[in-house]
C-alpha positions in Angstrom: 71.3 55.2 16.0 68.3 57.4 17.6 67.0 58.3 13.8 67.1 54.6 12.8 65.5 53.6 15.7 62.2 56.2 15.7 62.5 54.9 11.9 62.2 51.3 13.4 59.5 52.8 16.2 57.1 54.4 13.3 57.2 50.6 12.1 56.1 49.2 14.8 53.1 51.6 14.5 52.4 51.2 10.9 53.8 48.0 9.5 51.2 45.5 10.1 48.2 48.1 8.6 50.1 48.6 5.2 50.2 45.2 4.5 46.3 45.1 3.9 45.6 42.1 6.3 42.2 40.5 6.5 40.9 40.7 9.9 40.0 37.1 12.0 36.7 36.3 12.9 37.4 37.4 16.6 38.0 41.2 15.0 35.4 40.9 12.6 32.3 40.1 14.9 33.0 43.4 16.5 33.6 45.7 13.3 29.9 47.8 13.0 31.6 48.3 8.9 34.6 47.3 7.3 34.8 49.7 3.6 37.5 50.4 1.9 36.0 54.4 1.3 33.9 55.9 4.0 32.6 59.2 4.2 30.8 60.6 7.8 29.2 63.3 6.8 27.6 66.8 9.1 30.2 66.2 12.1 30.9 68.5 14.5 35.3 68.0 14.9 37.3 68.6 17.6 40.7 67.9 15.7 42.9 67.7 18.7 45.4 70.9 17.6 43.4 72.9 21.1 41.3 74.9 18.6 37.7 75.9 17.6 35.1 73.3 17.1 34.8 72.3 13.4 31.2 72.2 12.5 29.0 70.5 9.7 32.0 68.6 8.3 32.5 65.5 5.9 35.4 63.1 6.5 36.6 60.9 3.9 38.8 57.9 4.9 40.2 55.5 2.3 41.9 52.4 4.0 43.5 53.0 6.9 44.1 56.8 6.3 42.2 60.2 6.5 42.1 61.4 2.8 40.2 64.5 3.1 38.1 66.8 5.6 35.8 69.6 3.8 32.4 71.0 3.9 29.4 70.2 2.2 30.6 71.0 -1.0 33.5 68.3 -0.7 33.1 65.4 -3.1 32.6 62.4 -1.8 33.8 59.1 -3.9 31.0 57.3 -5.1 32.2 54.2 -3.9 32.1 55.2 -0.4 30.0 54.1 2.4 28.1 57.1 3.5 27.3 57.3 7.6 25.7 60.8 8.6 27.3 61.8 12.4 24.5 64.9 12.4 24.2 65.5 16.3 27.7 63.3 17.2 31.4 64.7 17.7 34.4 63.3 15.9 37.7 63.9 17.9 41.0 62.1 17.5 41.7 58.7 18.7 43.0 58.5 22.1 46.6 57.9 23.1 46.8 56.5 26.6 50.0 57.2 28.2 49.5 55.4 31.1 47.7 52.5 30.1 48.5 49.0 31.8 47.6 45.7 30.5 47.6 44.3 34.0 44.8 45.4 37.1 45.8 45.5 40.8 44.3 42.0 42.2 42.2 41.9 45.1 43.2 42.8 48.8 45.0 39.9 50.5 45.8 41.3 54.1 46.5 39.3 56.5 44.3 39.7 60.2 45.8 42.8 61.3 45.2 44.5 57.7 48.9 44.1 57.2 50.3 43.1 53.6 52.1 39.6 54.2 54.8 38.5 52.0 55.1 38.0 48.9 54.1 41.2 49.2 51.5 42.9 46.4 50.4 41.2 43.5 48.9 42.2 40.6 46.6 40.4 37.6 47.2 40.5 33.8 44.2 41.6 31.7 45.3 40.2 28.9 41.7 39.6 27.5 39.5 42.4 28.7 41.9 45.2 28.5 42.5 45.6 25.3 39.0 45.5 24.6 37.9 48.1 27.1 40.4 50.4 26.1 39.3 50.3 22.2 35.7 50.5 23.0 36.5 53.8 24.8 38.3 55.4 22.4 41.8 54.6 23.1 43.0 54.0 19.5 46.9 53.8 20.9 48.5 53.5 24.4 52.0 52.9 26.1 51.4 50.2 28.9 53.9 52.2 31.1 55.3 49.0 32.8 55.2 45.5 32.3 54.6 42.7 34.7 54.2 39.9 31.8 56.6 41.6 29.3 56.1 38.5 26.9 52.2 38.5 27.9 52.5 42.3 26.3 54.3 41.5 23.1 52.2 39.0 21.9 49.2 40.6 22.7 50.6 43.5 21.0 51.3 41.2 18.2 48.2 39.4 18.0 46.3 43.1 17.6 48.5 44.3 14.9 47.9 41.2 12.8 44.5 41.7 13.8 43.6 38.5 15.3 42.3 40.0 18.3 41.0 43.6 19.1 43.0 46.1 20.9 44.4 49.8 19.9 48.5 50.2 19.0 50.7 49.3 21.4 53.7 50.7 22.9 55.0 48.2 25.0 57.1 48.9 28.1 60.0 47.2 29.6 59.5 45.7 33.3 59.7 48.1 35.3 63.2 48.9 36.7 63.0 49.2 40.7 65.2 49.0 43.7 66.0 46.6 46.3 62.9 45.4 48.6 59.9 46.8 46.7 56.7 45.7 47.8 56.0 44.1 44.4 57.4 40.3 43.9 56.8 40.4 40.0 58.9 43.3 39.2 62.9 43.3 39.0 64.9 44.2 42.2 68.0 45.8 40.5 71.4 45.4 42.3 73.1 48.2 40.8 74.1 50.2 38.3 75.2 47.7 35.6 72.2 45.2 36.4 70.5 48.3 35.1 71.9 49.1 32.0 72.2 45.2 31.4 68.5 45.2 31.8 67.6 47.8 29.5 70.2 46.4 27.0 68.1 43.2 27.0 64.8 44.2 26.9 65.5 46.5 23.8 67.0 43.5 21.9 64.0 41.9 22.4 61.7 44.7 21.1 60.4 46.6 23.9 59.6 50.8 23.1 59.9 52.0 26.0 61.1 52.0 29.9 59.8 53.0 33.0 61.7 53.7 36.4 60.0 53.1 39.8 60.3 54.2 43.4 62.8 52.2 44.9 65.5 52.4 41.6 68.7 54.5 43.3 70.3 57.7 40.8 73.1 55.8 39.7 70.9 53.1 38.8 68.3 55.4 37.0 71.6 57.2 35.3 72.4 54.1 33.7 69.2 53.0 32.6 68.0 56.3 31.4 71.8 56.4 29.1 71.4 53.0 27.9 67.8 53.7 27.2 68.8 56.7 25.1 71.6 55.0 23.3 69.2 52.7 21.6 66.9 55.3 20.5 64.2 54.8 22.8 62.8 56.9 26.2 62.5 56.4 29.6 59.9 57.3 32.5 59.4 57.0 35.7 57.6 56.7 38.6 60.1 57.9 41.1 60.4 58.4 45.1 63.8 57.7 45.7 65.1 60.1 43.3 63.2 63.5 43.4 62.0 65.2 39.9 65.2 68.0 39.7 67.7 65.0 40.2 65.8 62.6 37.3 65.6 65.7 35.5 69.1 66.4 35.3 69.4 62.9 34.4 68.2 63.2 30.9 65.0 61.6 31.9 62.3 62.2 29.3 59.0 62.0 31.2 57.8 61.9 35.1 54.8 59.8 35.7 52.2 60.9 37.9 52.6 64.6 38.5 54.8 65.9 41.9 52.0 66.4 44.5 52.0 62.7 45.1 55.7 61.3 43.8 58.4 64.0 44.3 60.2 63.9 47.5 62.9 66.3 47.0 60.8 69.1 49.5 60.7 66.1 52.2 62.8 67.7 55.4 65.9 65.9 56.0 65.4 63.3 53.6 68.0 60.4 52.5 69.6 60.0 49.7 68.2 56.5 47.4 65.9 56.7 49.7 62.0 56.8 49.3 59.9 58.2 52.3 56.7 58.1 52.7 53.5 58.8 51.2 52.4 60.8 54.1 56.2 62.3 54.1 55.4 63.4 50.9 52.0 64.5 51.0 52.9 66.9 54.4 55.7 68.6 52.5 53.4 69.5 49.5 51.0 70.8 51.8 53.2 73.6 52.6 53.7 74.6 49.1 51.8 76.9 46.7 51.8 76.3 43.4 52.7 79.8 42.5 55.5 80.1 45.4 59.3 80.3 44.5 59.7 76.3 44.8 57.2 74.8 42.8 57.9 78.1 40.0 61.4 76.9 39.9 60.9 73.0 39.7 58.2 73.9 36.9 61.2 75.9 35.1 63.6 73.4 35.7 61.6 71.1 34.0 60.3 72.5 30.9 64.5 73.9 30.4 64.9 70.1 30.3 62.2 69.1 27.7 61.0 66.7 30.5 56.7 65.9 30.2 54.2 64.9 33.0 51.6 62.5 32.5 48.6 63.5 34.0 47.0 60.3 35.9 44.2 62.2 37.9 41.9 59.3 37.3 43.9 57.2 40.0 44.4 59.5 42.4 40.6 60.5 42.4 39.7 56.9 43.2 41.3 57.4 47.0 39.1 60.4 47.2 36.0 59.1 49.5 33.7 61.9 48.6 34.5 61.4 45.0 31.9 59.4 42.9 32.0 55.8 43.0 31.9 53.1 39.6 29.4 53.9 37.4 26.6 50.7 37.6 28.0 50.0 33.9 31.7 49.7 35.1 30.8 47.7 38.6 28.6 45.0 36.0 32.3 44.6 33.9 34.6 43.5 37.4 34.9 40.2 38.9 33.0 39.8 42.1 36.1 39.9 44.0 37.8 42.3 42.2 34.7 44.9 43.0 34.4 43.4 46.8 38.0 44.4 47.2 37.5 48.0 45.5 34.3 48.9 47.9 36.5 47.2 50.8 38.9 50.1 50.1 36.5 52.7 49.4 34.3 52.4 52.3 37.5 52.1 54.4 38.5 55.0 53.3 35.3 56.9 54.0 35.7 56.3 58.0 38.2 59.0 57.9 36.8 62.6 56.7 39.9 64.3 57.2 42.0 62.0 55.3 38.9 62.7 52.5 39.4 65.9 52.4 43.4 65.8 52.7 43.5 64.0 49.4 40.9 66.5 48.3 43.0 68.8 48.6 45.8 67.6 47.2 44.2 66.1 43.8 43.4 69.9 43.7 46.9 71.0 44.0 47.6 68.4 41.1 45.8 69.7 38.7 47.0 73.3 39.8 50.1 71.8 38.8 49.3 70.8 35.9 47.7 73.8 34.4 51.0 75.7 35.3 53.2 73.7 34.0 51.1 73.6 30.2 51.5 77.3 30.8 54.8 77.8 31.4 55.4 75.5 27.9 55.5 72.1 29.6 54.4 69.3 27.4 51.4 67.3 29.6 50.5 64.0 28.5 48.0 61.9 29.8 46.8 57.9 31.2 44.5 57.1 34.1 46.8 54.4 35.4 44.3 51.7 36.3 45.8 50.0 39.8 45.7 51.7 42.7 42.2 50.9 44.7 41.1 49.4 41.5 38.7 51.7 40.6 39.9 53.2 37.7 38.9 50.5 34.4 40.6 50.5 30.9 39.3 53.2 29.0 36.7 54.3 31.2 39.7 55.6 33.0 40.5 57.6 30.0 37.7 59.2 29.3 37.1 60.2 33.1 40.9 61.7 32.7 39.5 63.9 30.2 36.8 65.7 32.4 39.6 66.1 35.6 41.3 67.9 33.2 38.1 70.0 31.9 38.0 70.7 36.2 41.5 71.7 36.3 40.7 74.4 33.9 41.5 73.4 30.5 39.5 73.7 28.1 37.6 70.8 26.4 39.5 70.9 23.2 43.3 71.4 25.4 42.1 68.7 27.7 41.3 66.2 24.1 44.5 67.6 22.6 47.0 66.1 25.9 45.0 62.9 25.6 45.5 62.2 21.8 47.8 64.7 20.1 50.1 65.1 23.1 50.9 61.5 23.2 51.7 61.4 19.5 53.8 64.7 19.7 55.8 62.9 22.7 56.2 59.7 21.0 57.5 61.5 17.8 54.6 60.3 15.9 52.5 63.3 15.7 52.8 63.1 11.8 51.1 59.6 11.6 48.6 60.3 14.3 47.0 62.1 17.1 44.9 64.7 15.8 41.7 64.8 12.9 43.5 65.6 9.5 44.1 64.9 6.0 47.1 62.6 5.5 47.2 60.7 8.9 46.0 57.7 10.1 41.9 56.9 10.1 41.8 56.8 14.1 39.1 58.9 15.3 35.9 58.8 18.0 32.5 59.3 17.0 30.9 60.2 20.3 27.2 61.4 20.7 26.6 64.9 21.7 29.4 68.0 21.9 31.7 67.5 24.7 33.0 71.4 23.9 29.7 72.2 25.5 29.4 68.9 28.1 32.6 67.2 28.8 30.5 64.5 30.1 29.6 63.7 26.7 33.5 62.4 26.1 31.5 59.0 27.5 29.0 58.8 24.9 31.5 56.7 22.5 29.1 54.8 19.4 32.0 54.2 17.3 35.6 53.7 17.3 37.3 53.4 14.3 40.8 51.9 13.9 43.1 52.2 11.4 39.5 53.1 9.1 37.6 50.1 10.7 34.2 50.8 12.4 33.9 49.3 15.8 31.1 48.8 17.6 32.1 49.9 21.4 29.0 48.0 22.9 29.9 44.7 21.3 33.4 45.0 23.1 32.3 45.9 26.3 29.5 43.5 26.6 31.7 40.4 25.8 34.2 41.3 29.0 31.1 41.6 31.6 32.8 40.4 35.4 36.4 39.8 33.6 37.8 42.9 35.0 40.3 41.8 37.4 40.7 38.4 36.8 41.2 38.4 32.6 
């Protein structure tokens, strides 16, 4: 069953580009070329493997699929459409592994700053999502959670018979949370069973993947992560309730977030399916060091389990007051409200210079994490997880990902290789995608500059091409301008 069903998953991926389809006007008037044979020539390639910069190189792609990478001397087909990259970088197409389709809506407190019931509630970007997230690179992406699970499959749909722009899609499930979450659009569970039935269903009706969240108890988790695994597919989470050792011995395959902000199991006295707080949390990795005997052993633990991290240091950044704010590009591309509330929740957050440099401290401590745990053979993935204060945009979230990573002290090409190849690797797709070579699929970035030398660079996208189709990222940014938060 788990073979047939990656067989069924790599289909998903690949099905609708082999047919050859002709893309709608809505794609088309954001293609910069469509060829069948293209060949950039003199680029600089950082392939995504975590090696050496590749320099003066020609790329040929015929259809959707790279056909060969030389030097000068290769031979390019004289049918091809030549474009000369001198002075740009080609790297892999992104794979977002924390990539939503939704946004977190505006701030609705009531008088005393108090959330009033329904509770939180969150907007679907069905429109400018998809588009942000192609014009920055992301060439594939797992939505990690749905809150319109048929808004997400016929979105994903719509892209792969290209009638509207987007990267590849792996959708998620609704997420599977406990009793009393703060969030009216996701699924209470009531126990174990409604869990497993849950996953049951949402597989039969062609959902990839599954997420856990904060509130879900261990034997609810249990079940979903067994009846995930019997139909071939994975499951995540973002967990509170259940700490990372317990989900671990689980069989889960993937912890969102990192443990600096989500794992509760060094919380003093804490309950069992029980989620304390955030500031709970926070205190008792304050305590820790990353290379004491606790944080060693959970690392160890995990990597003897074959259980990944994504790295979401974009989101957690955004709480940080001292960090920098939107860039003047991203603030033009949100709805008026959507950036009132963000700046509402920024400058609040600036009254309070200890709490600054708390979370300072403690984004710090993430990526400390995070470098130990590549180190000690973890596989780290990566997604910037755009909710939160809403200040992390499709795409843009990605990119700024990239350079957290580049501070946590990888190196430019590791910190490209967990957001592309990393992905693919933990999706079981590395062979189609994820990295710059011969044989796999024509997804790749043309960005201006070297960003082996200036990670900022990573920003500097001019082209994105999908499944070998040129587009322009300028076009598909321009035509979401204050959609950001509302579609």
């Amino acid at each position: 069953m788990f073979l047939l069903r990656k067989i069924l998953l790599g289909t998903l991926f690949i099905g609708t580009v082999c047919s050859a389809q002709t893309p709608s006007n809505e794609v088309r008037k954001f293609l910069k070329f469509d060829a069948p044979v293209i060949a950039l020539t003199h680029a600089r390639i950082i392939d995504g493997n975590g090696g050496a910069t590749q320099l003066d190189r020609t790329i040929i792609l015929r259809g959707d699929k790279i056909e060969a990478i030389g030097d000068s001397k290769l031979v390019i087909p004289s049918d091809a459409k030549i474009v000369d990259v001198s002075g740009h970088t080609v790297i892999p197409g992104l794979v977002g592994m924390h990539n939503h389709l939704m946004y977190t809506a505006s701030t609705h407190t009531d008088e005393d700053e108090k959330l009033p019931p329904p509770g939180f509630l969150v907007t679907e970007l069905a429109f400018s999502a998809p588009r942000l997230y192609l014009a920055s690179g992301v060439t594939t992406m797992r939505t990690a959670g749905s809150i319109e699970p048929y808004t997400d499959m016929n979105i994903k749909r719509l892209i792969d018979t290209l009638k509207m722009p987007g990267p590849h899609i792996d959708v998620t499930a609704p997420y599977l949370e406990g009793k009393e979450s703060i969030y009216p659009q996701m699924l209470w569970l009531n126990n174990a069973e409604h869990a497993r039935q849950s996953v049951a269903f949402w597989a039969g009706q062609g959902m990839t993947s599954f997420k856990a969240y904060v509130n879900i108890s261990e034997a609810e988790l249990g079940a979903a992560i067994k009846e995930a695994h019997k139909h071939g597919l994975k499951l995540t989470g973002h967990l509170c309730s259940v700490d990372y050792r317990q989900a671990a011995n689980l069989g889960i395959d993937n912890l969102e977030h990192g443990p600096v902000f989500t794992d509760s199991e060094f919380v003093p006295n804490r309950k069992p399916d029980t989620c304390p707080s955030g500031r709970d949390i926070a205190a008792s990795w304050e305590k820790l060091e990353i290379s004491g005997p606790e944080v060693q052993g959970l690392i160890a633990h995990l990597v003897s389990k074959k259980v990944s991290i994504t790295s979401t240091l974009p989101v957690f950044e955004s709480f940080v007051a001292t960090r920098p704010l939107l860039s003047k590009r991203q603030a033009e591309l949100m709805s008026a409200e959507s950036l009132r509330s963000h700046l509402h929740a920024r400058s609040s957050a600036a009254t309070n210079p200890q709490a600054a440099a708390a979370r300072e401290a403690a984004l710090k401590k993430e990526m400390a994490f995070e470098l130990a745990f590549v180190k000690a053979g973890g596989l780290l993935i990566a997604g910037p997880d755009p909710t939160g204060n809403g200040g992390v945009l499709p795409g843009f979230g990605d990119q700024r990902g990239i350079q957290l990573l580049v501070e946590a002290g990888f190196s430019a090409a590791e910190a490209i290789q967990i957001a592309s190849a990393n992905g693919a690797k933990y999706m079981g797709m590395l062979h189609q995608f994820g990295t710059v070579e011969a044989g796999k699929r024509a997804d790749l970035v043309v960005i201006k500059g070297d960003p082996s030398q200036r990670i900022k660079d990573i920003e500097n996208v001019e082209m994105v091409i999908k499944d070998g189709r040129a587009y322009d990222p300028m076009k598909l940014i321009n035509s979401v301008k204050g959609m950001v938060g509302i579609r």
